[in-house]
MOPAC internal coordinates of N, CA, C and O (Angstrom, degrees):
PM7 1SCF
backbone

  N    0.0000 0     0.00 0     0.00 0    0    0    0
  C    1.4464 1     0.00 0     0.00 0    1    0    0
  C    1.5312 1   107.98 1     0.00 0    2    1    0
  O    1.2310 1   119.23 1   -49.90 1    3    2    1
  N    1.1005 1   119.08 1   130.10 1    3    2    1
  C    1.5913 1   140.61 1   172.43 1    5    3    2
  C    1.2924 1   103.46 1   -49.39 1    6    5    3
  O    1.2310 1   118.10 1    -8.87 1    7    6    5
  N    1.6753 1   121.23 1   171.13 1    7    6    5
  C    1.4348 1   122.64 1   177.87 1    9    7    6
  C    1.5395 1   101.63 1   -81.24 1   10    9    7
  O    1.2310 1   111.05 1   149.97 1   11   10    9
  N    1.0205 1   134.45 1   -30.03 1   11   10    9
  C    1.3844 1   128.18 1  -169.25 1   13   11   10
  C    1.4650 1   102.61 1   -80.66 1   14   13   11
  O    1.2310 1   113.36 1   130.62 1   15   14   13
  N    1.1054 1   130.16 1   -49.38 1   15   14   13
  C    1.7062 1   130.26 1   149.72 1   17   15   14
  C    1.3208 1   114.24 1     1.93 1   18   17   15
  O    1.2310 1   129.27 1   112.92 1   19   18   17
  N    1.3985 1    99.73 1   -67.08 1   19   18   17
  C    1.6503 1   127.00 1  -151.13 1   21   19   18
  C    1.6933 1    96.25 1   -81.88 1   22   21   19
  O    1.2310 1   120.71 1   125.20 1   23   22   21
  N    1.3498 1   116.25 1   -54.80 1   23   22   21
  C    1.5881 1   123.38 1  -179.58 1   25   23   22
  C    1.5028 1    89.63 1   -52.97 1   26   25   23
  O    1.2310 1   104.28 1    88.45 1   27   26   25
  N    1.4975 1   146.61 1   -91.55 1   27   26   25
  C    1.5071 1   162.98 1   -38.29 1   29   27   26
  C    2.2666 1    67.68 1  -141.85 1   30   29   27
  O    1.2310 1   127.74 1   118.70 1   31   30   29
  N    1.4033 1   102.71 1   -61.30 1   31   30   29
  C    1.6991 1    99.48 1  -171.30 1   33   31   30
  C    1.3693 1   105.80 1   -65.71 1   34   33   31
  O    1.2310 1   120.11 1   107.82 1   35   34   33
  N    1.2325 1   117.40 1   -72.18 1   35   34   33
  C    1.8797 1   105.58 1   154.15 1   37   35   34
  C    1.2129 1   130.92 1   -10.28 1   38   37   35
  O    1.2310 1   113.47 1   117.37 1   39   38   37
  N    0.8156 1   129.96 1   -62.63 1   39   38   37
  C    1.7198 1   134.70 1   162.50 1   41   39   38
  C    1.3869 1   116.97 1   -32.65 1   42   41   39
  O    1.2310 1   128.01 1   129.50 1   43   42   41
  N    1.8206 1   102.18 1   -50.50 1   43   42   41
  C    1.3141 1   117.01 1  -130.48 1   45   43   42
  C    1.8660 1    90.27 1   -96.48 1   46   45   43
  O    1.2310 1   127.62 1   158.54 1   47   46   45
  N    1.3025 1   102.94 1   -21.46 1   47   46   45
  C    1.7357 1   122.96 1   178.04 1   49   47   46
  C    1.0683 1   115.79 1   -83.46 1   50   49   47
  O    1.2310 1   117.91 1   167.58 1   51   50   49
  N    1.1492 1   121.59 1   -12.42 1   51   50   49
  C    1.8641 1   127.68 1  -170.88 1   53   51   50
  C    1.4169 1   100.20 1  -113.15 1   54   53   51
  O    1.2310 1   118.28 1   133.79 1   55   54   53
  N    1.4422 1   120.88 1   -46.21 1   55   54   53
  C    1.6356 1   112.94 1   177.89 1   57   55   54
  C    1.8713 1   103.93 1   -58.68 1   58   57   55
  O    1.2310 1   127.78 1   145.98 1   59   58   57
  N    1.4261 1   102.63 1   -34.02 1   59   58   57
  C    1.6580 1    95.70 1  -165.16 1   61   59   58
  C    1.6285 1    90.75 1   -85.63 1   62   61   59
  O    1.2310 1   103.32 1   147.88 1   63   62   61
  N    1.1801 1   148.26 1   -32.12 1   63   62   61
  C    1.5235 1   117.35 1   150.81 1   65   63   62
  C    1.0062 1   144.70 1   -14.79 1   66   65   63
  O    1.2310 1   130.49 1   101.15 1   67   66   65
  N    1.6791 1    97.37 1   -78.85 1   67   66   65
  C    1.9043 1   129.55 1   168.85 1   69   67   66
  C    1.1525 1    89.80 1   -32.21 1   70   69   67
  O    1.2310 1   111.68 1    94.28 1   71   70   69
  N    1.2979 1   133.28 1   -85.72 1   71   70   69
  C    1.4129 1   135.66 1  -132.19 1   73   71   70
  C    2.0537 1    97.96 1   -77.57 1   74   73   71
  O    1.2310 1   130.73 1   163.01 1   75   74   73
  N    1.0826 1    96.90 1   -16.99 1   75   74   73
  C    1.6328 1    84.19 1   177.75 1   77   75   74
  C    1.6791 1   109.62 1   114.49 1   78   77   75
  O    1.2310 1   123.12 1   151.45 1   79   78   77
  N    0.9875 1   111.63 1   -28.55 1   79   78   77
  C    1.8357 1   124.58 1  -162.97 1   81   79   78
  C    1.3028 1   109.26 1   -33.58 1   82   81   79
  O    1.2310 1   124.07 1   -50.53 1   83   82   81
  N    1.3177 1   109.80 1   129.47 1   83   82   81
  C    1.5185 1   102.63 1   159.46 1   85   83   82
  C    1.5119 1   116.31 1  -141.34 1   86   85   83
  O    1.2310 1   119.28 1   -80.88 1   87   86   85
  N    1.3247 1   118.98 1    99.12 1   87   86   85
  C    1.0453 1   122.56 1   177.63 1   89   87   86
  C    1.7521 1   137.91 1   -28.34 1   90   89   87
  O    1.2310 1   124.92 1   -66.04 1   91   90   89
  N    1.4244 1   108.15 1   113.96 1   91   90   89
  C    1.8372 1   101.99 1   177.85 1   93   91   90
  C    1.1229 1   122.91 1   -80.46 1   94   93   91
  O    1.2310 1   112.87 1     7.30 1   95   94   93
  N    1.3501 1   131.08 1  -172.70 1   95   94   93
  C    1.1509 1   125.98 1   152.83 1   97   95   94
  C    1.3073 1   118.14 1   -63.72 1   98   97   95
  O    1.2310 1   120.27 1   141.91 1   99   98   97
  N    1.3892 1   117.09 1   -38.09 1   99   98   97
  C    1.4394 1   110.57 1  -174.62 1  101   99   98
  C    2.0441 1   114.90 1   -68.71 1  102  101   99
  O    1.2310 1   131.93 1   155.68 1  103  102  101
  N    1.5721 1    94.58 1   -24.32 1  103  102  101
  C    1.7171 1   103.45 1  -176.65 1  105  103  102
  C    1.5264 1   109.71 1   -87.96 1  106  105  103
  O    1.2310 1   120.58 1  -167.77 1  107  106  105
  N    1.6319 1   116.49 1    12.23 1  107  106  105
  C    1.4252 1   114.72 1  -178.26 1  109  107  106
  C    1.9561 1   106.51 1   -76.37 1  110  109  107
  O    1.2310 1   138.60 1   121.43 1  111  110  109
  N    1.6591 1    81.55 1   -58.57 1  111  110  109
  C    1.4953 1    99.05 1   177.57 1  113  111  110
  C    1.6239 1   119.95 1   -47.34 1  114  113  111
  O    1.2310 1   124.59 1   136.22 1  115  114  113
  N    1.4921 1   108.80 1   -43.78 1  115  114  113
  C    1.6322 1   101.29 1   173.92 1  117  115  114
  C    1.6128 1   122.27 1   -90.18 1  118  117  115
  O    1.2310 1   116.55 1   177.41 1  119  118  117
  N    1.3462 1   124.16 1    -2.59 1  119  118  117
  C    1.1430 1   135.92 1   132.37 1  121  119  118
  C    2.6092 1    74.56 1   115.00 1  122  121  119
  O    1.2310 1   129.29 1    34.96 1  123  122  121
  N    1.4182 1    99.69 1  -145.04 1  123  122  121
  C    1.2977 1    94.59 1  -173.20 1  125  123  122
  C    1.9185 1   135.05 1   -81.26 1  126  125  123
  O    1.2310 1   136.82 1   156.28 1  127  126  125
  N    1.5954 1    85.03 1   -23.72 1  127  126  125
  C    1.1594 1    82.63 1   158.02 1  129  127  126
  C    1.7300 1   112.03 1  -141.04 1  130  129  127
  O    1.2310 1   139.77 1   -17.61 1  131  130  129
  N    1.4347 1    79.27 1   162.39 1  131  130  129
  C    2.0454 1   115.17 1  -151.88 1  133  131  130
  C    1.2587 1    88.80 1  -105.41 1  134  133  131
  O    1.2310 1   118.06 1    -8.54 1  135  134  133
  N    1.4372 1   121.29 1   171.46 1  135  134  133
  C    1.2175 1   151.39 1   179.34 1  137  135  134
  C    1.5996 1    96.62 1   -76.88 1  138  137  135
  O    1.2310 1   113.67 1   137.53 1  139  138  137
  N    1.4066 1   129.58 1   -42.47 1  139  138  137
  C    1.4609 1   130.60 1   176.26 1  141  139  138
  C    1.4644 1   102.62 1   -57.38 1  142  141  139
  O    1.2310 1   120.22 1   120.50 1  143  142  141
  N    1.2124 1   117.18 1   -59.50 1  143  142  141
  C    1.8960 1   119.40 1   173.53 1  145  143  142
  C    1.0513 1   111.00 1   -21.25 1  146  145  143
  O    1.2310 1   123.46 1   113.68 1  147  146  145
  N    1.3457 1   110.97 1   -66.32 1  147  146  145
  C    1.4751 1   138.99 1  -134.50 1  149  147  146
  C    2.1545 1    90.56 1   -88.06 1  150  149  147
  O    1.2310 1   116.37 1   128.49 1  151  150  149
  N    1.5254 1   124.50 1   -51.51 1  151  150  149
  C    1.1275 1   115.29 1   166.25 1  153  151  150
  C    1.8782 1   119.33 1   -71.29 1  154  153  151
  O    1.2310 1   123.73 1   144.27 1  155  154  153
  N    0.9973 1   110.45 1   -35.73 1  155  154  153
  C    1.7036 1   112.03 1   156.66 1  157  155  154
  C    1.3208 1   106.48 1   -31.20 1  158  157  155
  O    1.2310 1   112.34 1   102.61 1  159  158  157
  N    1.0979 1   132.07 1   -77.39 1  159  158  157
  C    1.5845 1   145.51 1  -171.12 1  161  159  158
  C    1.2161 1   105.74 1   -64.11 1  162  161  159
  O    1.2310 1   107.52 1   107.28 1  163  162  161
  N    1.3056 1   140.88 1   -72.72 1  163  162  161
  C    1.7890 1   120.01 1   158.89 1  165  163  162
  C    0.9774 1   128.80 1   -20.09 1  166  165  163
  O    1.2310 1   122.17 1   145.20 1  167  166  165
  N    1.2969 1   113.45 1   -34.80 1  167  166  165
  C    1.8589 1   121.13 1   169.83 1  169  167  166
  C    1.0854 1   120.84 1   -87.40 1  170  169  167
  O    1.2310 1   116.04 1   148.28 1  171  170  169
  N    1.4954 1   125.12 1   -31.72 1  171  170  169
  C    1.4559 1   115.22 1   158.53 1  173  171  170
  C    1.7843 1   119.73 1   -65.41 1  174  173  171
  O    1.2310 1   123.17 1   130.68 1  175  174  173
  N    1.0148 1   111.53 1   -49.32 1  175  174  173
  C    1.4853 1   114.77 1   150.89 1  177  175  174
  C    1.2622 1   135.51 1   -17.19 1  178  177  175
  O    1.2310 1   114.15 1   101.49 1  179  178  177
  N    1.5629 1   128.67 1   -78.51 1  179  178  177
  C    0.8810 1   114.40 1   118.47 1  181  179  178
  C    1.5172 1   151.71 1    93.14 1  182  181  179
  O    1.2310 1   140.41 1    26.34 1  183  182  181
  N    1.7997 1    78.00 1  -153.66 1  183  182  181
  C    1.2427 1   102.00 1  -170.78 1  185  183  182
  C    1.8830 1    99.01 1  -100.38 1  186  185  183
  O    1.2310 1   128.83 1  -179.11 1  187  186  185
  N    1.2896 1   100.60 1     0.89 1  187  186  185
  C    1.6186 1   106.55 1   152.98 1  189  187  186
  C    1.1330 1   142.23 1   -84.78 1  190  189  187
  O    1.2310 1   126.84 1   165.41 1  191  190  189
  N    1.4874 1   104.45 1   -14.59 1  191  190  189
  C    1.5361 1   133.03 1   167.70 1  193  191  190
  C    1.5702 1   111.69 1   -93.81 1  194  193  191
  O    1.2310 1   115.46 1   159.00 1  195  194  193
  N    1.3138 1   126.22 1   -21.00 1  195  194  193
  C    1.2108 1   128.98 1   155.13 1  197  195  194
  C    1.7167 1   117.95 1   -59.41 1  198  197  195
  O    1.2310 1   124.03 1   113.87 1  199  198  197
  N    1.4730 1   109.87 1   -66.13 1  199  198  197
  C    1.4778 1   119.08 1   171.87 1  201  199  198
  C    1.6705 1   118.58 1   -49.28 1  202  201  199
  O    1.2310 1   122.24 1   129.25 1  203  202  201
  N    1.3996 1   113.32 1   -50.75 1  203  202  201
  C    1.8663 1   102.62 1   161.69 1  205  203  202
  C    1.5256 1   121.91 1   -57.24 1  206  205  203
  O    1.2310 1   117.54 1   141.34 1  207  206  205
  N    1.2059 1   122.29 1   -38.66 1  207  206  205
  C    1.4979 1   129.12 1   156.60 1  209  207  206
  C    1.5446 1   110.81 1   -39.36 1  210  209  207
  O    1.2310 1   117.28 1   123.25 1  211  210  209
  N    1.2339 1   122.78 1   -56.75 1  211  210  209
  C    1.2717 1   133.54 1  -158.66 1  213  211  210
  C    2.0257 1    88.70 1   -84.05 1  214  213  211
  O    1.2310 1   120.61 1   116.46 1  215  214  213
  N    0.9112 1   116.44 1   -63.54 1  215  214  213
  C    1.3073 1   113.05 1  -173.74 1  217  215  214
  C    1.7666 1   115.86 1   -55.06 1  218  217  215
  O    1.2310 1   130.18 1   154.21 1  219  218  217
  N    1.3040 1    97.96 1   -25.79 1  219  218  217
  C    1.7493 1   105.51 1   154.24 1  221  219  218
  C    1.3194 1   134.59 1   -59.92 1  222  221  219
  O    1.2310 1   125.52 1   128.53 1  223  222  221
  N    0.9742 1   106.99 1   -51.47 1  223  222  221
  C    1.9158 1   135.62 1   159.70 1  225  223  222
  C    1.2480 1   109.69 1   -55.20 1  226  225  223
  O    1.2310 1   108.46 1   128.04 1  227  226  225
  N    1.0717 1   139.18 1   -51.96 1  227  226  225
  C    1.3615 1   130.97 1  -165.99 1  229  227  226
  C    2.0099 1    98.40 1   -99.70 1  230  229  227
  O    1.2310 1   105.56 1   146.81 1  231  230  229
  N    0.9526 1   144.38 1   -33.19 1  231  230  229
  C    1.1590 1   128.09 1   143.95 1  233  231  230
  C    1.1113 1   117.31 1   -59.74 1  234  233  231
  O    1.2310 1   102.66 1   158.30 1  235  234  233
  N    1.0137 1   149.39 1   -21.70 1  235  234  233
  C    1.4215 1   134.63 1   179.83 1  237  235  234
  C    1.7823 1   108.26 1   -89.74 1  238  237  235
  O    1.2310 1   117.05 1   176.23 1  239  238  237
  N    1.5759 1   123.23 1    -3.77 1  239  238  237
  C    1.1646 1   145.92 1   155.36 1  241  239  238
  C    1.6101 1   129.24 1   -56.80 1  242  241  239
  O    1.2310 1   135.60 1   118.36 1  243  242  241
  N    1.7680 1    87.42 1   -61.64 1  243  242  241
  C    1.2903 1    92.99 1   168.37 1  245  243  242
  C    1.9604 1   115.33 1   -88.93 1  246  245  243
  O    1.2310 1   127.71 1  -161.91 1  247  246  245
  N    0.5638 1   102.76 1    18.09 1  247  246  245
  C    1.9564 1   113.49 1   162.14 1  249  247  246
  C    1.4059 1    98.48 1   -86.79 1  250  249  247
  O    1.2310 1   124.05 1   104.40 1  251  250  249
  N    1.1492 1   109.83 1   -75.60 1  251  250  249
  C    1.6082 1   111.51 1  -179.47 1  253  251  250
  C    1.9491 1   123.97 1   -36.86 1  254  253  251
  O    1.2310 1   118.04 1   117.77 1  255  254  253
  N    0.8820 1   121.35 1   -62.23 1  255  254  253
  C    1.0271 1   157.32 1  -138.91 1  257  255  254
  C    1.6994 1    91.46 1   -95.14 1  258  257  255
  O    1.2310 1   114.72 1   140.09 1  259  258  257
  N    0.8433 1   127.61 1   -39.91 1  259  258  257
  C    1.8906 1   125.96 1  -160.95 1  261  259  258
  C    2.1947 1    92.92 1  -103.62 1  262  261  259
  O    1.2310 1   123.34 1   -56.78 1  263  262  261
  N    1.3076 1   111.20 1   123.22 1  263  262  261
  C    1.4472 1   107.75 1  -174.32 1  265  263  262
  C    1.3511 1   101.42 1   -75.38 1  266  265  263
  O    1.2310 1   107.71 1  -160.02 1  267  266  265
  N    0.8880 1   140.54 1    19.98 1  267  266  265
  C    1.4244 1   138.34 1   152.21 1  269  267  266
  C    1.7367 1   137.18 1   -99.71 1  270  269  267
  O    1.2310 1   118.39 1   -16.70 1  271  270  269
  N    0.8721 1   120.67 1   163.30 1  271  270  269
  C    1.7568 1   114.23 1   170.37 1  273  271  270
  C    1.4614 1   118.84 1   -75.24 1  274  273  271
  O    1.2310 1   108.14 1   -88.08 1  275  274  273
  N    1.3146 1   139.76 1    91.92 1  275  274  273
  C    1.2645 1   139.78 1  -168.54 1  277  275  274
  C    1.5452 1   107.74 1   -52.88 1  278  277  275
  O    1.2310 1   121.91 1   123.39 1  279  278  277
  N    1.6505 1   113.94 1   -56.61 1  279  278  277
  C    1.1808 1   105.64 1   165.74 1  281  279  278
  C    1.6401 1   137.23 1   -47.21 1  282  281  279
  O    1.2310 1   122.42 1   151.95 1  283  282  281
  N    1.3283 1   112.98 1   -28.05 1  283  282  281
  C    1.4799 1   120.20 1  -175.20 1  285  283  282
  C    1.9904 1    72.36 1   -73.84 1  286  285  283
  O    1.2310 1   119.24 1    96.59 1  287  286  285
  N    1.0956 1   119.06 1   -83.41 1  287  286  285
  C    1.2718 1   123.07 1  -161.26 1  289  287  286
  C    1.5986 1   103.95 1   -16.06 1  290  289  287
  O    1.2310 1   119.66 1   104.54 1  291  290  289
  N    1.0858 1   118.25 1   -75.46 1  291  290  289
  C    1.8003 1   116.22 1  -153.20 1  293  291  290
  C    1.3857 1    99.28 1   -81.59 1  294  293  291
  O    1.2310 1   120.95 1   143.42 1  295  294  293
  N    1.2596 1   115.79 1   -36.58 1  295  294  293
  C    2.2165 1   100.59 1   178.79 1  297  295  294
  C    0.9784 1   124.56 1   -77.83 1  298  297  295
  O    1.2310 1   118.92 1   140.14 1  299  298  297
  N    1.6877 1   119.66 1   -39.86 1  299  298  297
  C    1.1774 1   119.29 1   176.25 1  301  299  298
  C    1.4970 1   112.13 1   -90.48 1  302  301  299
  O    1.2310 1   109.72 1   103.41 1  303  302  301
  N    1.1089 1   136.88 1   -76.59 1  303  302  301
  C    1.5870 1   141.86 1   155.61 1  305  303  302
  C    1.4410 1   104.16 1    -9.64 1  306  305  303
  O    1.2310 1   119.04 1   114.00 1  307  306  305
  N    1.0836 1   119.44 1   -66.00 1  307  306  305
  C    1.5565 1   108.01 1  -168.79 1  309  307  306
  C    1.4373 1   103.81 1    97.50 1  310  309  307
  O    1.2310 1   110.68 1   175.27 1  311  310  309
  N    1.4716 1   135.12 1    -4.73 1  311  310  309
  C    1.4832 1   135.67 1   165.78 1  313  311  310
  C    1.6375 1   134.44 1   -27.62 1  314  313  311
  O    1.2310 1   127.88 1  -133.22 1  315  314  313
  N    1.4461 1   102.44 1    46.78 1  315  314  313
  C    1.6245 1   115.41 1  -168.54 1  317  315  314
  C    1.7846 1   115.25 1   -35.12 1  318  317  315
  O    1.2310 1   133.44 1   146.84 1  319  318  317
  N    1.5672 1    91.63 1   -33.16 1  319  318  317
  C    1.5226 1    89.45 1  -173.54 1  321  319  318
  C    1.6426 1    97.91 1   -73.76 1  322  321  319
  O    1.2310 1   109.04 1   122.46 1  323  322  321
  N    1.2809 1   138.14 1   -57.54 1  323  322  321
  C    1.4743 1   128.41 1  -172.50 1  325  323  322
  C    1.8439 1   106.13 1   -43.81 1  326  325  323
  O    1.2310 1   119.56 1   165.86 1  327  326  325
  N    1.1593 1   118.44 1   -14.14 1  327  326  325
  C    1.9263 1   117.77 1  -158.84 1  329  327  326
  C    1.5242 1    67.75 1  -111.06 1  330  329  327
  O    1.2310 1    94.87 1   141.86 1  331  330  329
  N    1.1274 1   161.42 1   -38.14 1  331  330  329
  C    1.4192 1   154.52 1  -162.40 1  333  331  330
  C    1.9930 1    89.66 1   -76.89 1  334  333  331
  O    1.2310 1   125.70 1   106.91 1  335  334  333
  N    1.2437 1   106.64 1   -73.09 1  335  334  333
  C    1.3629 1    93.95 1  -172.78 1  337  335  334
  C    1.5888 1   126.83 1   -57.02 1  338  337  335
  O    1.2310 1   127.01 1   148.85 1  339  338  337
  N    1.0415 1   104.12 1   -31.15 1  339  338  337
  C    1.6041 1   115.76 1  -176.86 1  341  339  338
  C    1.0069 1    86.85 1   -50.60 1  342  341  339
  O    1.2310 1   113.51 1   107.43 1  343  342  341
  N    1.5828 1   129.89 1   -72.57 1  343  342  341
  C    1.2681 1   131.01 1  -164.60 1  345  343  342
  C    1.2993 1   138.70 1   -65.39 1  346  345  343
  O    1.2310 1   108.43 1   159.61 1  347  346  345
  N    0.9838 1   139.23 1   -20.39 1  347  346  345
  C    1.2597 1   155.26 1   104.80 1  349  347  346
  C    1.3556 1   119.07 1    13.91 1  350  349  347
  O    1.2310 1   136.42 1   112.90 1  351  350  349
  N    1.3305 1    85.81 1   -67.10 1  351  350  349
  C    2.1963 1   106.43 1  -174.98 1  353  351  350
  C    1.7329 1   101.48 1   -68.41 1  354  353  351
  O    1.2310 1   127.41 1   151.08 1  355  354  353
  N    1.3155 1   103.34 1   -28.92 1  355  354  353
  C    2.0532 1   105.52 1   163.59 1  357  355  354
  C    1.2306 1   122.46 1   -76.19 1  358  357  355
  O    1.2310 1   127.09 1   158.68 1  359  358  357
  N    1.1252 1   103.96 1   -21.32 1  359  358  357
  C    1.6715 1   103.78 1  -178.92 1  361  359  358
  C    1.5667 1   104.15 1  -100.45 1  362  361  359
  O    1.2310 1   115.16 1   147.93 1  363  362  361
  N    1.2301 1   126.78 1   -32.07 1  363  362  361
  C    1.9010 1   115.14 1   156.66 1  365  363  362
  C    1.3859 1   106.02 1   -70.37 1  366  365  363
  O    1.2310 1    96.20 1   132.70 1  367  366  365
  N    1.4304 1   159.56 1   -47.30 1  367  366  365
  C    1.5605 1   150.42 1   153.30 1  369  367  366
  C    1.6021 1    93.52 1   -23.48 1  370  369  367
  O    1.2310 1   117.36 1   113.82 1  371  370  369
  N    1.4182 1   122.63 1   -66.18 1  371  370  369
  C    1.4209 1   110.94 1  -154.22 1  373  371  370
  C    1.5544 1   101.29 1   -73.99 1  374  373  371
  O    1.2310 1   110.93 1   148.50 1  375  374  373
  N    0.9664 1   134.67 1   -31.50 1  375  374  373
  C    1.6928 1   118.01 1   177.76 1  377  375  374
  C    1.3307 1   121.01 1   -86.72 1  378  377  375
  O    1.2310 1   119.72 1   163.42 1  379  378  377
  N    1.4023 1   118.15 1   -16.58 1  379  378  377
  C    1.3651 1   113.69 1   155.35 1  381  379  378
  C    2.1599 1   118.61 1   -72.33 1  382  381  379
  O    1.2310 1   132.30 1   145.42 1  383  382  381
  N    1.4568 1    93.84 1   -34.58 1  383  382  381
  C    1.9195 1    86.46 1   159.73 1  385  383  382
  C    1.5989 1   110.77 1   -60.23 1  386  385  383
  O    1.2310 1   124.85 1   140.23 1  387  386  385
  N    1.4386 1   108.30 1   -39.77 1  387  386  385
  C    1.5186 1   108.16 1  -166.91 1  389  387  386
  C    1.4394 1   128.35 1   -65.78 1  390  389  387
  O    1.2310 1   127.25 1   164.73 1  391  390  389
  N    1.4877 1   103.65 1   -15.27 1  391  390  389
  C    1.3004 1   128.73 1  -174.54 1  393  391  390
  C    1.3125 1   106.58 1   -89.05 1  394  393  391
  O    1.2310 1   119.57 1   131.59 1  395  394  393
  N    1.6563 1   118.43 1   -48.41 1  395  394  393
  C    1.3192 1   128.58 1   164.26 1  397  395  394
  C    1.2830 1   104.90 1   -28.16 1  398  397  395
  O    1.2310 1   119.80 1   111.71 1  399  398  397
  N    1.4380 1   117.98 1   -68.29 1  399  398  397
  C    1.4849 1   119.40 1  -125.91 1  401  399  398
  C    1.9299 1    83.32 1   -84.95 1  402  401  399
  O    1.2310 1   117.91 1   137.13 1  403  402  401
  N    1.2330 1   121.59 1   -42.87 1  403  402  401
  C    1.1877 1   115.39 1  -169.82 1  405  403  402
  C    1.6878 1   120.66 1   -69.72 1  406  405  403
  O    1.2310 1   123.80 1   165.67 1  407  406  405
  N    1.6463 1   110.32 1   -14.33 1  407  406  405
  C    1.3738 1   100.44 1   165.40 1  409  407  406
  C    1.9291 1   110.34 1   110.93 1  410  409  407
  O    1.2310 1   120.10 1   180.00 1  411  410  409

């Protein structure tokens, strides 16, 4: 076996560690990934492409919405507290997606 052989199974033995895996009888026959994988990952997909959408929308909300230039505000101004709130309002969006996605 070639060096890339040798790396490619290496790799391939340490991720299925990390992650915990332990092969069944039923996961011999379909080898590592399952039809569950395979819809797992469509759903992370997604519902990750939903949340950048959403994080588009709602900044592009608060642009609108505030009578000032946000950008003049935080680059030039230096207005930490407005980059404090913005951010903030991403990190409640992201745990309400996060909550979504987990059910």
């Amino acid at each position: 076996m070639d060096l890339f052989g040798q790396m490619t199974n290496f790799i391939s033995l340490l991720s299925v560690e990390a992650l915990g895996y332990m092969p069944l009888a039923a996961d011999a026959e379909e080898g590592l990934i399952s039809k569950k994988h395979i819809s797992d990952f469509v759903s992370a997909i997604t519902y990750s492409g939903v949340g950048i959408v959403l994080f588009a929308v709602v900044f592009f909300v608060i642009v609108k919405f505030t009578p000032f230039s946000v950008r003049k505000e935080i680059e030039e101004d230096q207005n930490t507290s407005l980059a404090i709130l913005i951010g903030s309002v991403f990190i409640g969006i992201a745990i309400i997606i996060a909550a979504s996605i987990a059910g």
